[in-house]
N, C-alpha and C positions, 0 to 999 in steps of 0.2 A: 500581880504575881505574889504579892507577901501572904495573902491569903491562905493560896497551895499548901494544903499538909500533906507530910510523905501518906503513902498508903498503907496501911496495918497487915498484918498477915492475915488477920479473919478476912476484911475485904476483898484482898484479892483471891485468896480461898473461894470467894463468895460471886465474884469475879467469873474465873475458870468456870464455876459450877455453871452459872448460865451459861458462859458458851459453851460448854460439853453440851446442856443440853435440848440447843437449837442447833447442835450437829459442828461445827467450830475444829477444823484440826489443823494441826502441824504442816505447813507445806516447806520444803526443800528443793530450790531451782538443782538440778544437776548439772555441772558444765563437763568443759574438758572432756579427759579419756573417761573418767565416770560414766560420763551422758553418753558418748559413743557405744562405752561396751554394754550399758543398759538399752542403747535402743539395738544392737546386734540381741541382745537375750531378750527383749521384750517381741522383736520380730519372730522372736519362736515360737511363742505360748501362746494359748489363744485368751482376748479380751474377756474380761467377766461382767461386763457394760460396755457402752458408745453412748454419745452424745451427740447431736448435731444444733447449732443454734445459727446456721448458717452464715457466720464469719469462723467460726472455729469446729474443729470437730476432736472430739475427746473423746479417748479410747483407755479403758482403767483395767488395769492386769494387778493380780495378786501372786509376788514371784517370793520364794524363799520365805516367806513368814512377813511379807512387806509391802504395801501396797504402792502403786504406780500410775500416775496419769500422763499417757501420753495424748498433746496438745496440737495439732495443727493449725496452725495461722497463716498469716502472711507478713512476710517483713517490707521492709520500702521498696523493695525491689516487686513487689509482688508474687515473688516466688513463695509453695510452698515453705516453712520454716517451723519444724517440731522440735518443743522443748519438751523434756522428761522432769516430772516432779515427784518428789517422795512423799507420800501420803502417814501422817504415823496420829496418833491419839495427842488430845493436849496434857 
């Protein structure tokens, strides 16, 4: 571990740039009343993609200037269980 140098600004400048540009964004779990009242307004508007990979299916809305993926899964219960994520640039 004595080896570890901190990381420079260019670096990580250099960093960010590849992940922007193999696609790389910001994601944001939403919990709580958050994630309630976004999946009440995300039930309004229509998706602008889905996804299906056959354990989850993802549905991605762009609401107010802000991009959104809502996520179906399964939790240990086996029940349905959709989380809401906020999609934004790095």
């Amino acid at each position: 571990m004595e080896n570890i140098k901190p990381v420079t600004e260019e670096e990580r400048e250099k960093a960010l740039q590849f992940l922007r540009s193999i696609g790389m964004k910001n994601r944001r779990v939403l919990e709580g009343t958050e994630r309630e009242h976004m999946l009440t307004v995300l039930a309004l508007v229509e998706p602008t993609n889905s996804s299906n990979n056959q354990r989850t299916f993802t549905e991605t809305y762009h609401h107010a200037g802000k991009d959104y993926e809502l996520t179906w899964g399964f939790n240990d219960d086996g029940n349905p269980d959709p989380w809401v994520e906020e999609v934004t640039e790095l």
